[in-house]
N, C-alpha and C positions, 0 to 999 in steps of 0.2 A: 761756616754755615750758621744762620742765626735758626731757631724756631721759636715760635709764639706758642708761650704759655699763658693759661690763664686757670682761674681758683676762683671756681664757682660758687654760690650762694643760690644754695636749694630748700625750696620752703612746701611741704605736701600736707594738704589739708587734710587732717583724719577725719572727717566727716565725710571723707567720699569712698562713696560704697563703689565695692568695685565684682565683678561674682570671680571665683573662685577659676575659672575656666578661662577668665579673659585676664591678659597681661596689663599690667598695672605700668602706664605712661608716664613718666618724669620728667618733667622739661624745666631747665633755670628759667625763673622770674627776673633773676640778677648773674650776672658777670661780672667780677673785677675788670678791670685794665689787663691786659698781655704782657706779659712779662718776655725779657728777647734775652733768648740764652745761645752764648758765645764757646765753642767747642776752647777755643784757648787763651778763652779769659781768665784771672787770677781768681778770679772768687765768683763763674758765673750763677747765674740765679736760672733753678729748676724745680718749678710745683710742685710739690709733692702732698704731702698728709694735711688734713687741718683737724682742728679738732674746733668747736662751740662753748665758746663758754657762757652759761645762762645767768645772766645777770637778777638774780631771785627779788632783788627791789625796784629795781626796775627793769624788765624785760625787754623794751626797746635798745635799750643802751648795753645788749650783749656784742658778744665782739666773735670774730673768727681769724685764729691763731693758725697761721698753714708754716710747713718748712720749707725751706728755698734751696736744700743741701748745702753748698757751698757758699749762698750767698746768705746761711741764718735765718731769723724767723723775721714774717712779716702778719702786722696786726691789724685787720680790716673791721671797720661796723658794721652794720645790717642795710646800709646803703651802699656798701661795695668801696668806701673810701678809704685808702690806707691812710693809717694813724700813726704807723711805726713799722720799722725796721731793724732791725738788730743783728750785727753779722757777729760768727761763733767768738769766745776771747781769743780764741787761735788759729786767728785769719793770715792771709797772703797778705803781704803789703798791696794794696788799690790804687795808683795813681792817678791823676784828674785825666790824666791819656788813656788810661785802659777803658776795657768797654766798662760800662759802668754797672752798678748795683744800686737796687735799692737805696740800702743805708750808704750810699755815697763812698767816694774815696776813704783809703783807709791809710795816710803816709807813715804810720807807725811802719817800722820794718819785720818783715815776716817773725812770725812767733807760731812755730810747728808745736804740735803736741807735746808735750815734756817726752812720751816714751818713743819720737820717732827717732831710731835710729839712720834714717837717711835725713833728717833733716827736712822731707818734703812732703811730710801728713800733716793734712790741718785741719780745725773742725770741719764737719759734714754735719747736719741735722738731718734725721733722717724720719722721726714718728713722732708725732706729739698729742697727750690726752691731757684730763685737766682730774685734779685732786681736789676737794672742796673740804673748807674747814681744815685745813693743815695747821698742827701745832707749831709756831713758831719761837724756840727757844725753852729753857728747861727749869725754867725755875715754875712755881704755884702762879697762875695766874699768867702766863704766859698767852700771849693774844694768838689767834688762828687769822687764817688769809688762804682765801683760794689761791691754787700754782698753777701754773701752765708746768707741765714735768714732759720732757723733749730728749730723746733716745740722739746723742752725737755719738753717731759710726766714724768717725774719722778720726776723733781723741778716744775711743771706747769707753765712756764714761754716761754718765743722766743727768741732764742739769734742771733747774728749778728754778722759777719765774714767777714772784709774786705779782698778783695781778692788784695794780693799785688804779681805779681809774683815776684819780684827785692828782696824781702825778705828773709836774709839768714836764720830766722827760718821753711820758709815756707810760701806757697801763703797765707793760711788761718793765719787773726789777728784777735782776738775776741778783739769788739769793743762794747760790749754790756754793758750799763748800770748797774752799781751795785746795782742801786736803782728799775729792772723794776719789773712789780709787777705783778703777779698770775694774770691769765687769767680764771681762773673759779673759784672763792672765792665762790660764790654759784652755786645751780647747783638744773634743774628743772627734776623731778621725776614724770613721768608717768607710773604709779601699771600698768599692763597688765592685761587685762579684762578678762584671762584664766587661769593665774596662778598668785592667789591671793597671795598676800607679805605680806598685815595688812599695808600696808603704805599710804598715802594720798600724791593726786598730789598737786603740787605746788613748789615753789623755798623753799630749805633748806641751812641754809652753809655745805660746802665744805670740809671736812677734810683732809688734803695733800695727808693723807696715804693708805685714801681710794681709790687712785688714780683714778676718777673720772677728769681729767686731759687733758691738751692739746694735742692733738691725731694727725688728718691730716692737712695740711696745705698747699696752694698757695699764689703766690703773684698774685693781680692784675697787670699788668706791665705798668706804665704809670700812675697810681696813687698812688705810696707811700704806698699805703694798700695792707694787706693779709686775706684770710680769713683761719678758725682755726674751726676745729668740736672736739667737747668734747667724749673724750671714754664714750661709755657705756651709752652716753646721746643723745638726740634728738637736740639739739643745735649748733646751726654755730654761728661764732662771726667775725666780720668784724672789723680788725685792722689798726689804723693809726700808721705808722711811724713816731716818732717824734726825731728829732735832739736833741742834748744836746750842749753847751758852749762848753763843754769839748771833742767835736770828738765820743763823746758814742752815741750810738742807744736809744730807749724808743720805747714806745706805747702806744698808748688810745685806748680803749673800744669806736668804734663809731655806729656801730649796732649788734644788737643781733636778729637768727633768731632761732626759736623754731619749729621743724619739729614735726607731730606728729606719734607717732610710733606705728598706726597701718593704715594700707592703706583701701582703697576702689579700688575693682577688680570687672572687668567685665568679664562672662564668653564666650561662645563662640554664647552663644545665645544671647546673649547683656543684662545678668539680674547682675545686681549689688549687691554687698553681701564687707559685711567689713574684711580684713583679720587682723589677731593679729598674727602676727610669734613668734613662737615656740621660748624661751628663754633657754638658757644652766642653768643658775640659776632666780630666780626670779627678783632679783635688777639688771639684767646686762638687759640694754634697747638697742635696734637695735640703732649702731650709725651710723655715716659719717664714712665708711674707706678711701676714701680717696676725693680730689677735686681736680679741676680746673679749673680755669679763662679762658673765653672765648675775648681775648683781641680785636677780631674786633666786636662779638654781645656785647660787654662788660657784660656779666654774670658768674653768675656761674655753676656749673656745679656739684651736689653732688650723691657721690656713696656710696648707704645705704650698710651697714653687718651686722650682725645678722640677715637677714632678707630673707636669698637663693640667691634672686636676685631682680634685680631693675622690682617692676612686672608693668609696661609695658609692659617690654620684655617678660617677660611668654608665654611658650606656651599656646594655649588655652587649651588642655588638662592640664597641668599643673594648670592651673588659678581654672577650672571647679574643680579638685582636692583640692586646698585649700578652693575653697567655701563652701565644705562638711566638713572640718576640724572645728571640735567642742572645740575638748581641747588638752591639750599638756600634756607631764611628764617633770616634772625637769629635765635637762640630754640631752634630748633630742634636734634635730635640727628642 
């Protein structure tokens, strides 16, 4: 089955007043090309995140950096023309027979994750924002360079992409550590109170394959840190950028927050009752889909899935309806 994908280029003028009452219309000026993604191609290519990066000398010449999961990142202008494509370092082999990608065949032979033990995880790109002003390197005087910094769920790790435009391979140079190390080696498991698993909460390791894995990501802007929520887990992790001698990127583990993933909802009468949302399988826990940094309250900002919605928001009808909800089926949402 192919589907067409496409990675929009949305531009809304702040000068249009709009009242308060009436819903605010968004429509692309620009489209990319369609990307055609193949259920059992080696490395197909699926739209996902983009992030903008603002070119501050010249604004014309900014770029939009999206991730393709399987098929890597791909870097578009503000005319919608790709410029680049770049599949993870730890791709599937590509043959000029397979359906194809982006960044073209790849006849190197498969190179999985260092920590798959099947032998059959390979990078995924799954969220990318952009860091400005990044130190690079550690001695006095060391130069800075905006990154594209890009959440790969499939090696559990964060890699980093200097953005160079003068570059005849392309703006994007992975400048990422060969040495950074998995961001969720262990990983905390909350059993759901309605559809029992036989499992006990607490932190367990982490198995690559299980892909329990780095999932959303932003950067705080102004502090060298990003935060990072784990698929299918209740966990945020606040990351430090850290420089290397050698011009590479790294990271440390500097807090970890643990959400818990069932809520407290109030109905419309104001009586409070706990919700547990309804899981597709048993072990797959409501995570963070996606976040981000609030650079003048400086917070964060996390947006739960598996979970309908952030209930808050809930209508009160809606609220009153989950309060009455007793139990779930497998399967179900």
């Amino acid at each position: 089955m192919i589907r067409r994908l496409a990675l929009a280029l949305v531009f809304v003028s702040t000068a249009l007043a709009v009242s308060a009452h009436e819903p605010l219309v968004v429509t692309p000026v620009l489209s990319t090309a369609p990307l055609f993604s193949y259920e059992d191609a080696p490395a197909t290519p699926d739209a996902d995140d983009p992030a903008i990066w603002v070119n501050r000398r010249h604004p014309a010449r900014s770029l939009v950096i999206g991730t393709a999961k399987d098929a890597g990142l791909l870097v578009y202008d503000l005319s919608g023309r790709l410029v680049q494509a770049l599949l993870p370092p730890n791709a599937p082999q590509v043959l000029p027979e397979d359906p194809p990608t982006p960044a073209g065949p790849n006849p190197a032979i498969d190179n999985p994750c260092t920590d798959s033990q099947s032998g059959e995880t390979f990078g995924r790109y799954n969220n990318v924002d952009i860091a400005y002003d990044v130190r690079l390197g550690t001695r006095p005087g060391a130069p800075h360079a905006d990154v594209a910094v890009v959440s790969d769920r499939g090696c559990d790790r964060v890699r980093f992409f200097k953005i160079d435009t003068s570059s005849p391979s392309g703006p994007l140079i992975d400048i990422t550590s060969p040495f950074v190390p998995r961001v969720f080696v262990d990983r905390y498991d909350q059993p759901s109170r309605v559809q029992p698993s036989g499992t006990n909460e607490g932190w367990f390791d982490n198995p690559l394959d299980d892909q329990n894995t780095v999932y959303g990501l932003t950067v705080a802007h102004g502090s060298n840190s990003l935060f990072v929520s784990e698929r299918e887990r209740g966990v945020v992790r606040q990351l430090q950028i850290e420089p290397k001698a050698d011009g590479t990127l790294t990271y440390g583990i500097k807090r970890t927050f643990l959400f818990d993933t069932s809520f407290d909802l109030v109905d419309e009468r104001g009586i409070g009752c706990p919700w547990t949302p309804c899981r597709e399988a048993v072990q797959e826990e409501p995570q963070s889909e996606g976040l981000v940094f609030d650079s003048v309250l400086r917070r964060n900002e996390d947006l739960r899935s598996h979970a309908s919605a952030q209930p808050a928001l809930l209508h009160p009808q809606r609220r009153q309806h989950l309060c009455r909800r007793t139990n779930c089926r497998v399967g179900s949402r």
